[in-house]
N, C-alpha and C positions, 0 to 999 in steps of 0.2 A: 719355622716360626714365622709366619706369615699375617696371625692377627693383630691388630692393634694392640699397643702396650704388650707386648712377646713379654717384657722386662720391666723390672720395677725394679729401677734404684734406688736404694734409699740409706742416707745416710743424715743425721743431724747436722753435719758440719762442712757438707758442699758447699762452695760458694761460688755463685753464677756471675757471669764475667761483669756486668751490669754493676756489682755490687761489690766487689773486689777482686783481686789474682784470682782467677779460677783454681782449682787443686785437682788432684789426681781425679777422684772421684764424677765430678764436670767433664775431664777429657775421656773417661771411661765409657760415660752416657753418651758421651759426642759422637763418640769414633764407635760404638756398638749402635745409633743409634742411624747413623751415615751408611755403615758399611755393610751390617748384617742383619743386625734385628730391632723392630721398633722397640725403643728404648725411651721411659720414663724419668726423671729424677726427681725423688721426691727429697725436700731439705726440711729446715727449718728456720725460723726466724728467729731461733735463740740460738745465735753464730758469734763465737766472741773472735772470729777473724773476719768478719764482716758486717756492716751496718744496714739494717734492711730497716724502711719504713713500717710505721707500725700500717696494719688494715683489722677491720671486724672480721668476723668471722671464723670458722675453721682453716679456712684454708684459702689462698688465693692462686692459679693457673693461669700459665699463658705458654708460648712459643719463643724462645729468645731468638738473639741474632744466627746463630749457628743452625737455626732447625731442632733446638733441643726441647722438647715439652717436660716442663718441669711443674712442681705443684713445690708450694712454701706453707707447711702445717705453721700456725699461728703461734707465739712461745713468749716468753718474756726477754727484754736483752741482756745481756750477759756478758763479763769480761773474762781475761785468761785465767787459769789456776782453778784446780780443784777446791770449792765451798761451797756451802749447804744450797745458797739459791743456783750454782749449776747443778745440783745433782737432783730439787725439785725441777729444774729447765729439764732433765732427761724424761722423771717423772709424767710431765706433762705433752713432752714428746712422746711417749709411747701413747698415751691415752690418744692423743688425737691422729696418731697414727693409726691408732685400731681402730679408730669410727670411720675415719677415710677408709680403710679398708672393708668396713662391713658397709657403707656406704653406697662403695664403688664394684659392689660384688660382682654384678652382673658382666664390668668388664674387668673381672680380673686376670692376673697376668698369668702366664705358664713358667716363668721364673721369679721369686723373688730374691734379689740380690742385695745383700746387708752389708754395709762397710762398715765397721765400727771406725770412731767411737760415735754414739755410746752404745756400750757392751749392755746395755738392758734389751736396747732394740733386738738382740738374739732372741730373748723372750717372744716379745712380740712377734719374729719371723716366725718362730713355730708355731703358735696357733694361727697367724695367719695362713700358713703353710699348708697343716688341715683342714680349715676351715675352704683354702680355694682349692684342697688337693693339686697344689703344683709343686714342685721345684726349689731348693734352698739352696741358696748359696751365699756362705759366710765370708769375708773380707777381712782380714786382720792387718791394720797398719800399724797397730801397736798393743803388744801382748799387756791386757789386760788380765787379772790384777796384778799380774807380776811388777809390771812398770810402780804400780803404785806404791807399792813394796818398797821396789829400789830408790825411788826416786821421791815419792810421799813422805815418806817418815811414817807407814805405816806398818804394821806386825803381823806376821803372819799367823795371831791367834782371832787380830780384830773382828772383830761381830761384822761388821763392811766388808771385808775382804773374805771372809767366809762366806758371803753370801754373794757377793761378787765370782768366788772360784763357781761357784753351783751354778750361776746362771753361763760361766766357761762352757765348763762340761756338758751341762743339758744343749748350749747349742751347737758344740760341735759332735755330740752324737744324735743330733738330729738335721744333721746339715749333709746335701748329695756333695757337695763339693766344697772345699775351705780353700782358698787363697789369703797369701803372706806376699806381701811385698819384701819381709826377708827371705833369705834363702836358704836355712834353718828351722824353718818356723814346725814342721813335722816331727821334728826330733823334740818340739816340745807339746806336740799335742800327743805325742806317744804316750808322755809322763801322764796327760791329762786322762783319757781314756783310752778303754783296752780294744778296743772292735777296730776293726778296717773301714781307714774314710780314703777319698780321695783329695791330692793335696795340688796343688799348681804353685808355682813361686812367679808371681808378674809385679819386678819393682818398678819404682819410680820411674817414671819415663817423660818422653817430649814430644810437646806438639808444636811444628815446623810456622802454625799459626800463630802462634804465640808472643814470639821472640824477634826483636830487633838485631839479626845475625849480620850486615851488614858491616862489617869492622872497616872498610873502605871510605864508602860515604859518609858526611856529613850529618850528623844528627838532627832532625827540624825541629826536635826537642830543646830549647833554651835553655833549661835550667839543666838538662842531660849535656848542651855546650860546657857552658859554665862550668860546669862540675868538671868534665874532661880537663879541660885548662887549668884548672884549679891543680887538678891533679899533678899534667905535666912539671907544670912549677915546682912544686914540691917533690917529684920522684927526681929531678936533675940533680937535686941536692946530695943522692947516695949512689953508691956502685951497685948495691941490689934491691927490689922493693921486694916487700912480704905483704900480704893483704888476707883477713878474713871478712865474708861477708857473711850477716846471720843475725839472730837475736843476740841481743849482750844480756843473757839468765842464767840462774845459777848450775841449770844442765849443760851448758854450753861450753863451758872452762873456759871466758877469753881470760881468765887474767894468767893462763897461762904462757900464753904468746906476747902479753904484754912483762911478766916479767922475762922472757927468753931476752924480749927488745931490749930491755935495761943491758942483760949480758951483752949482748951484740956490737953494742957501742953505735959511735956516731954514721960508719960509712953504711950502715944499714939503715932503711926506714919500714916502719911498721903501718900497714892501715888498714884503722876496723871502721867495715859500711854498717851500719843499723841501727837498732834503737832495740828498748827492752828496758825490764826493771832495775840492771844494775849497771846504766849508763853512766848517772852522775858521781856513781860510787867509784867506778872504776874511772873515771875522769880524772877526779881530786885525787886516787891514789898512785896512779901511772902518769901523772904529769911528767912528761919527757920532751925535750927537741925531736927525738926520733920517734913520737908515737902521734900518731894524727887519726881522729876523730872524725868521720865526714857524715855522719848523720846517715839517715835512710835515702834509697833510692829505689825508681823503678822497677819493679820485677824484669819486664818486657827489654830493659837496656843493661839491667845489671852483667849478663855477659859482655858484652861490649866494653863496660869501664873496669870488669876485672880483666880482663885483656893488656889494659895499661901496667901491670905489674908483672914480675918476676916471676914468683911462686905463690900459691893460695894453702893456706893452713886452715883445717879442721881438727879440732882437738873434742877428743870423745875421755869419759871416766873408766876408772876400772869396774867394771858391773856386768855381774855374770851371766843377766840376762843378755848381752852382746854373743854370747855363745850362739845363737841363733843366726848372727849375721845383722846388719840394716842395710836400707836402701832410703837417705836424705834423700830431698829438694835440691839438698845444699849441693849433693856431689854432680846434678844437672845442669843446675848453673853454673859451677865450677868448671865443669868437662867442656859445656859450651863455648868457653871463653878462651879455648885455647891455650892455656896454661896450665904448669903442671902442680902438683897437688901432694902435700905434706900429710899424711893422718896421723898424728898419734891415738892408738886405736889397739886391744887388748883381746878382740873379740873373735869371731869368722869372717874372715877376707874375703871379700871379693868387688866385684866392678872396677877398682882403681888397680886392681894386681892385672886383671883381666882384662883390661885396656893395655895398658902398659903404660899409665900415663903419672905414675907416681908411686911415691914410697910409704909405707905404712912402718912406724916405729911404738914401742910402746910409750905408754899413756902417761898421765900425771908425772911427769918428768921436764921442769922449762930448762932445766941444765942442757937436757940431751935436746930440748929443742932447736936451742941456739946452735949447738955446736954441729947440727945436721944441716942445720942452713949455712952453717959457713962451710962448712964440706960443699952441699951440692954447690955453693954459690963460688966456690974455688976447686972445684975437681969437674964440673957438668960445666960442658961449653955451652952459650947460648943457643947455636944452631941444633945441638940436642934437645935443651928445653925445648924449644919451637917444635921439634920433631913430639916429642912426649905430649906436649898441649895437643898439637893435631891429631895425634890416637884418641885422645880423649873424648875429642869432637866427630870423629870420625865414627866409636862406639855407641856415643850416643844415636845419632844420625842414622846406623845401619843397624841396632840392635835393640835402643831403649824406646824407638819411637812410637807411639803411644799404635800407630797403623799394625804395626807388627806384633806388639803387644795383646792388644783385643783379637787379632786373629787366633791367636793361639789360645785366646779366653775362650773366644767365640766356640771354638772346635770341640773344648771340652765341658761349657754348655751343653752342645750340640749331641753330646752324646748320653746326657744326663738321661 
């Protein structure tokens, strides 16, 4: 793959470092784009995890800081949650995604590479697919329409989700290759259609650029000071600290660790880092001595300041699409920081079992919460913890890193 743009990444919800945390999909382009083939990303400016200025036009290109050539198709803005003006924001992504692409025919690419969401764009890669006679390859970070099911409140007769499964199917049998950042994710394109595809599992991963891994040195960050200090004070007060970091929404169960907190009593402290729609709600109703609130922070430093606590808890629901497996953000920054890690979690195991860097129990249960952290926090010596956080960091570092990852993308590209 040697001519210009080999690759077209495309995905609506990249987001380029300029304009917020980059995501998987950005380190994807970066490191396929570095190391093996010239590599494209194409986004959108209808990002509801990013704010991009508005421009005329169809579309605006340029070269970021990392060497990464990206094009931003033009869209309306947009906030989080599934409604009608996101789902015309997809709409109008695909349309100006097809005109860039008949546009830009003459150099088009030998792969195009689709990360959902959104799952229309499958559409779209297959006629563009024909039309440049190249290379497909689908991306799934989140099984669509299944999630919407689970997690929407929608039914699986809906008129949406009916027409949502078909645009499934049609593009993963029309796709050379499908990638899941879970590691299940083929046992459920089995159910979807009956032919032979090929499958790659490449989850979440790290880029060593990224991250303020330093836990030695002194932060030059201020307000990342502050926050440290803030913290210390408050963790001397208990014999163990607990901390989640994440969204505070209704997918995310904190109020389940918050009431564990209540159970736990005074020698324990609880701390949630973030922000989300059911901040104020879960405020007013976990008001507690032992439960402390520190707002958002950092991507780039958040392992650094969860490093200041004991144990990091992630709490998942019971939901059968888990059968597949995930691969969070959440358990990269987590691993990073050196600390070991709580899931309550119902689904397919892995990364946290396969590190060794913590325990998975089951889900919707604050009873069994509590009483697992006062076991590890009375049966697990410190110098074990320390040992378990260092696996953690270690796995990431020798196995999630985004280098090692695209290589093994790269390879099976390569033989498309």
């Amino acid at each position: 793959m040697s001519n210009a743009k080999d690759i077209w990444l495309v995905s609506k919800y990249a987001v380029l470092p300029q304009y917020g945390p980059p995501n998987r999909q950005y380190f994807i382009t970066k490191f396929l784009n570095s190391q093996y083939a010239s590599t494209q990303l194409i986004t959108s400016r209808s990002c509801a995890y990013a704010r991009l200025p508005r421009f005329n036009g169809l579309y605006e290109s340029s070269v970021d800081q990392d060497q990464v050539p990206y094009v931003i198709l033009n869209g309306p803005s947009i906030g989080l949650g599934f409604s009608a003006k996101r789902l015309v924001s997809w709409l109008i992504f695909e349309l100006n995604f097809f005109l860039y692409g008949i546009l830009h025919y003459k150099s088009k690419p030998k792969v195009l590479y689709i990360s959902s969401l959104s799952i229309l764009t499958f559409l779209t890669g297959v006629v563009l697919k024909k039309i440049f006679k190249c290379k497909l390859v689908l991306e799934v970070r989140d099984i669509w329409p299944a999630t919407l099911v689970a997690f929407g409140g929608y039914k699986e007769s809906s008129p949406i989700i009916k027409v949502l499964k078909w645009v499934e199917k049609f593009g993963y049998s029309h796709a050379d290759l499908i990638v899941g950042s879970m590691p299940r994710l083929d046992a459920h394109i089995k159910q979807v259609i009956k032919k032979k595809f090929r499958f790659l599992c490449v989850p979440m991963g790290y880029d060593p650029d990224f991250y303020r891994l330093d836990f030695t040195a002194l932060n030059r960050d201020q307000n990342i000071y502050d926050k440290l200090e803030e913290i210390k004070k408050l963790k001397s007060r208990y014999r163990f600290t607990v901390a989640y970091a994440g969204t505070l929404g209704k997918a995310n169960f904190v109020d389940e660790i918050l009431k564990a907190a209540k159970l736990l009593g005074k020698e324990f402290g609880v701390f949630i880092i973030g922000d989300g729609p059911l901040k104020d709600k879960l405020q007013h109703e976990f008001a507690s001595a032992n439960i402390h609130f520190l707002g958002n922070l950092k991507k780039t430093y958040l392992p650094r300041v969860l490093n200041e606590f004991d144990l990091l808890v992630n709490m998942w629901g019971k939901k059968a699409i888990y059968g597949y497996g995930v691969s969070p953000n959440k358990w990269i920054d987590y691993m990073l920081s050196e600390r070991p890690i709580l899931v309550t979690f119902d689904g397919y195991r892995s990364i946290i079992n396969e590190a060794e860097c913590g325990w998975f129990i089951p889900a919707n249960n604050p009873t069994l919460i509590a009483e697992k952290i006062v076991e590890i926090a009375s049966t697990v010596s410190p110098t074990t913890l320390n040992e378990m956080g260092k696996k953690g960091s270690e796995f990431v570092k020798n196995k999630l890193n985004y280098s090692i990852l695209t290589d093994r993308l790269f390879l099976e590209i390569r033989q498309l």
